[in-house]
C-alpha positions in Angstrom: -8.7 -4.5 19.1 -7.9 -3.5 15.4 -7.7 -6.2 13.0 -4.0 -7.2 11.4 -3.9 -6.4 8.0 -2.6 -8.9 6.2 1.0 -9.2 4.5 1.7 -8.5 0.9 2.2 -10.9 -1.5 3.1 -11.6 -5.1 0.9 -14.5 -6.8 0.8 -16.1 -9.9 -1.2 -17.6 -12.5 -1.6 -19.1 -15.5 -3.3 -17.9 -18.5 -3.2 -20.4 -21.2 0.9 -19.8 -22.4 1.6 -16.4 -20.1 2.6 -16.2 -16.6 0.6 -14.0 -14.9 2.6 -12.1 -11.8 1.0 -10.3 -9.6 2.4 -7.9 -7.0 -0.1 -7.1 -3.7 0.4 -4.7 -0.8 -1.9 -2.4 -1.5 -2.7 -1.4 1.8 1.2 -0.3 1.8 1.2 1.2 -2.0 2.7 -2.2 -2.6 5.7 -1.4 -0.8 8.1 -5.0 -1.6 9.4 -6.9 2.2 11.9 -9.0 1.8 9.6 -11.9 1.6 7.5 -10.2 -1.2 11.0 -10.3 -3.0 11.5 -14.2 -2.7 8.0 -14.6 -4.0 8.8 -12.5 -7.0 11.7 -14.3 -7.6 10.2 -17.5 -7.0 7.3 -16.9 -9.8 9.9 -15.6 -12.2 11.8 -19.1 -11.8 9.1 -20.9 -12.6 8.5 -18.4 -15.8 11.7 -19.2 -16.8 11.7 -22.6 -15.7 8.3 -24.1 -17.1 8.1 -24.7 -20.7 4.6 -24.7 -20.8 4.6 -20.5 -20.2 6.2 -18.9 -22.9 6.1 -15.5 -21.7 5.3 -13.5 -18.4 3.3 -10.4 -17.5 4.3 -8.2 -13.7 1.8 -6.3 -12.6 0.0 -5.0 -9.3 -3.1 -4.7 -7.8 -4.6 -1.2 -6.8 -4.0 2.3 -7.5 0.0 2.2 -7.4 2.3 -0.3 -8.9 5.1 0.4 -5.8 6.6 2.7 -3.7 9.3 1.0 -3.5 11.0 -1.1 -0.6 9.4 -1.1 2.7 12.7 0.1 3.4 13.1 -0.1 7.3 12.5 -4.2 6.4 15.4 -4.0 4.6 17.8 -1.4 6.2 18.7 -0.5 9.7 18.1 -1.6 12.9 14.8 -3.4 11.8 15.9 -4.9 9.3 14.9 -8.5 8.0 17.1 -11.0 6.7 16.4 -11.2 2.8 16.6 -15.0 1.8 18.0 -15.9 -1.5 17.4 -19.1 -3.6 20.2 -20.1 -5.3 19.8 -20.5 -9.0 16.7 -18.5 -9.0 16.2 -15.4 -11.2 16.9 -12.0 -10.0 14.1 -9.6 -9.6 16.4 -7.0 -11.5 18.3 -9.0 -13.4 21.5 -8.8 -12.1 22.5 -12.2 -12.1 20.0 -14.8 -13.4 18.2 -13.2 -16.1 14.7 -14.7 -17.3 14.9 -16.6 -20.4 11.1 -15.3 -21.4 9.8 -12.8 -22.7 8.6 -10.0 -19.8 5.9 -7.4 -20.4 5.5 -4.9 -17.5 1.9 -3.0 -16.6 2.8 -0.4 -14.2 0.0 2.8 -12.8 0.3 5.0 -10.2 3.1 5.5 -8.3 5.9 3.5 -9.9 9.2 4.5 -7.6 13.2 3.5 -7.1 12.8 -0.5 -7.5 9.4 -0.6 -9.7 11.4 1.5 -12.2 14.2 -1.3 -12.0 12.2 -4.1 -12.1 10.4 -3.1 -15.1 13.7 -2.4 -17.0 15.1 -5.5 -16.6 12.2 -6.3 -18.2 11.5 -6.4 -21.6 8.3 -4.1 -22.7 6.7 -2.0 -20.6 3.5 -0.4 -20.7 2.0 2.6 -18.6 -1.5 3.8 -17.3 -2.0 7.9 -18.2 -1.7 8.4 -14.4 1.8 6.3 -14.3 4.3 8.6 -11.8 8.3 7.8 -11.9 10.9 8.4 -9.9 14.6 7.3 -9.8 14.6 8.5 -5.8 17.7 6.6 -3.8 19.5 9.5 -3.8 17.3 11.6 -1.4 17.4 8.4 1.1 21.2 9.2 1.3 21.8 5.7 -0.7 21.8 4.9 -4.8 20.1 3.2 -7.1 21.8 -0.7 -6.9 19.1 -2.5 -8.9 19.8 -1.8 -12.0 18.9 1.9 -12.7 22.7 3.2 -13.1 23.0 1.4 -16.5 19.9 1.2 -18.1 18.8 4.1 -17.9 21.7 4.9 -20.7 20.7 1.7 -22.2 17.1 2.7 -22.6 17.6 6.6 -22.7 20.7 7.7 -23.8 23.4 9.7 -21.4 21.7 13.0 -21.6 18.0 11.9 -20.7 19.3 9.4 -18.3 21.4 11.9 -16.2 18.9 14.4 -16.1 16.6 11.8 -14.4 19.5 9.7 -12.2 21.0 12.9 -11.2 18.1 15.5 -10.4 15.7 12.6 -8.5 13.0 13.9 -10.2 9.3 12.7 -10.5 7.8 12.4 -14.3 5.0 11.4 -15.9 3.9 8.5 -18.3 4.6 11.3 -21.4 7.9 11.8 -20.1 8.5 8.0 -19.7 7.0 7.3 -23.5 9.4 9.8 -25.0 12.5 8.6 -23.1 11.6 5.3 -23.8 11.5 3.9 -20.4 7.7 2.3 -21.7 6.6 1.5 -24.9 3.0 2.3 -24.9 0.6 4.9 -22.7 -2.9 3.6 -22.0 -6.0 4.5 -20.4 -6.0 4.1 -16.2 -7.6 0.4 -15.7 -6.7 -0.7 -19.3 -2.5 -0.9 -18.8 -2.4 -4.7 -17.5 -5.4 -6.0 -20.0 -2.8 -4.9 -22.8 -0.1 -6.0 -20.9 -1.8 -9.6 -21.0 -2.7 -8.8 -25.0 0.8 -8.2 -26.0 1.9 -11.5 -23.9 -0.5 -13.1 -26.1 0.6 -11.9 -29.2 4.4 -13.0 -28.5 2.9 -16.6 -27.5 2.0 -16.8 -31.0 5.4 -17.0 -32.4 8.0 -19.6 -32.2 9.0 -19.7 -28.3 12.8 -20.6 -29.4 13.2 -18.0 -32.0 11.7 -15.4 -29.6 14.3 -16.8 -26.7 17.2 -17.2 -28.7 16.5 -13.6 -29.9 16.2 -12.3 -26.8 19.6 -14.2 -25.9 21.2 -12.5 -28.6 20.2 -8.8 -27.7 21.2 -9.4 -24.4 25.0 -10.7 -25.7 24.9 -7.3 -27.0 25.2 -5.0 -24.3 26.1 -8.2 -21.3 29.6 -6.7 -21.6 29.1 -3.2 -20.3 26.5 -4.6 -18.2 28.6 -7.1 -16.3 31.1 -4.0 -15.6 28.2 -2.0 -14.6 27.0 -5.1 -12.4 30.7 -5.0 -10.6 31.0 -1.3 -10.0 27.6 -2.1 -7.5 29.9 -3.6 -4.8 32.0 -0.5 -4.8 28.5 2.2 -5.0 26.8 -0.3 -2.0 30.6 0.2 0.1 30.3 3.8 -0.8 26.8 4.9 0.5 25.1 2.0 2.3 27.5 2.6 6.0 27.1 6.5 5.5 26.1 9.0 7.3 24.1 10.7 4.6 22.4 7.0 4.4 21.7 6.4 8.1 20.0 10.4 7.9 18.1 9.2 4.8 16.5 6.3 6.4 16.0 8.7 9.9 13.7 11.0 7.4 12.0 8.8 6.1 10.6 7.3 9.1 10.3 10.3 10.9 9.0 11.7 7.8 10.8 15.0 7.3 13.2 15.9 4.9 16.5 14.7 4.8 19.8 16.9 6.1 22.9 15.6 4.2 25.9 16.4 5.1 28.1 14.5 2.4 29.8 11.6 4.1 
């Protein structure tokens, strides 16, 4: 009898004043379950919670930083019932945002969700091998994490339509210049500077850095909170489709998809 591998997890950790979150399914290209994303969650409560950590590093363990969702877990016939904590912070910053400072390491394959989780971040910082891709819409479904709006936030209309629109896969250079991540480092080096830039924030006043933080984000919280709304009527739009229910058909029977537009 073959052995159960075991389920993914996120863990934390302390390192002196950062919050050290780690993401690990590696067997699964640390593919997030539904109860992967209530641990994430979980840890960045107690980032934002805990005044002893005055600023947070997400990472992951092995080659890839995600895939994405493990996305029969969390659509279809299969799926698992996602359990929400009230009050917590959102993975994607949709509601509850993160008080703290966030610094993202990301390598590897860094698809659909790991792309929104590290924007509603705060600094980001790739391996040479990091690979990115905005990829919903060949499931037959959208980006509804977060990708829609800051992508123009971080990118600008024309960069971020090119990527949103053609589902494309890019590189770390690509990411740099578009500045979806702040720095490009060496393969096996992206989460020590992650941890060295944390550091480096700890050293200032945690309320000034909080309060500015707060203030940035009272800049663009407007267009963000319509952006936020318009979500209920994308998810109505694509999530009961056809093209949606073919998307996820593909991907398990791994083929391509055949959309038909409704």
């Amino acid at each position: 009898m073959s052995e159960e591998k075991a389920p993914g997890v996120v863990r934390s950790e302390a390192r002196g004043r950062v919050l050290k979150i780690t993401i690990d399914n590696v067997a699964r290209r640390n593919s997030f379950t539904p109860e992967m994303m209530g641990q994430l969650s979980d840890a960045l409560t107690e980032l934002d919670r805990n005044d002893d950590y005055w600023a947070g590093v997400v990472c992951a363990e092995g080659e890839h930083f995600t895939a994405g969702l493990d996305m029969p877990k969390f659509f279809g016939p299969t799926a698992q019932p996602r359990v929400e904590t009230p009050g917590n912070v959102d993975p994607f910053g949709l509601a509850k945002q993160c008080r703290k400072p966030v610094v993202t390491a990301v390598q590897g394959i860094t698809f659909t969700i790991g792309i929104e989780m590290l924007l509603a971040g705060d600094i980001a910082v790739a391996a040479d091998n990091a690979r990115f891709c905005q990829m919903e819409a060949k499931r037959g479904i959208a980006p509804l994490g977060g990708a829609h709006f800051r992508f123009l936030t971080r990118m600008g209309w024309g960069d971020a339509m090119y990527h949103l629109l053609l589902c494309d896969e890019f590189d770390s250079a690509e990411a740099l210049r578009i500045g979806l991540v702040q720095e490009v480092v060496p393969l096996g080096r992206q989460v020590e500077r992650a941890m060295e830039l944390a550091e480096l924030i700890t050293r200032n006043a945690p309320l000034g850095i909080q309060v500015t933080k707060k203030a940035a984000r009272a800049y663009i919280e407007a267009g963000e909170k319509a952006a936020i709304a318009a979500g209920a009527d994308i998810r109505a739009t694509v999530m009961d489709s056809e093209d949606a229910k073919e998307g996820i058909r593909s991907f398990v029977e791994r083929r391509a998809a055949v959309f038909q537009g409704r």
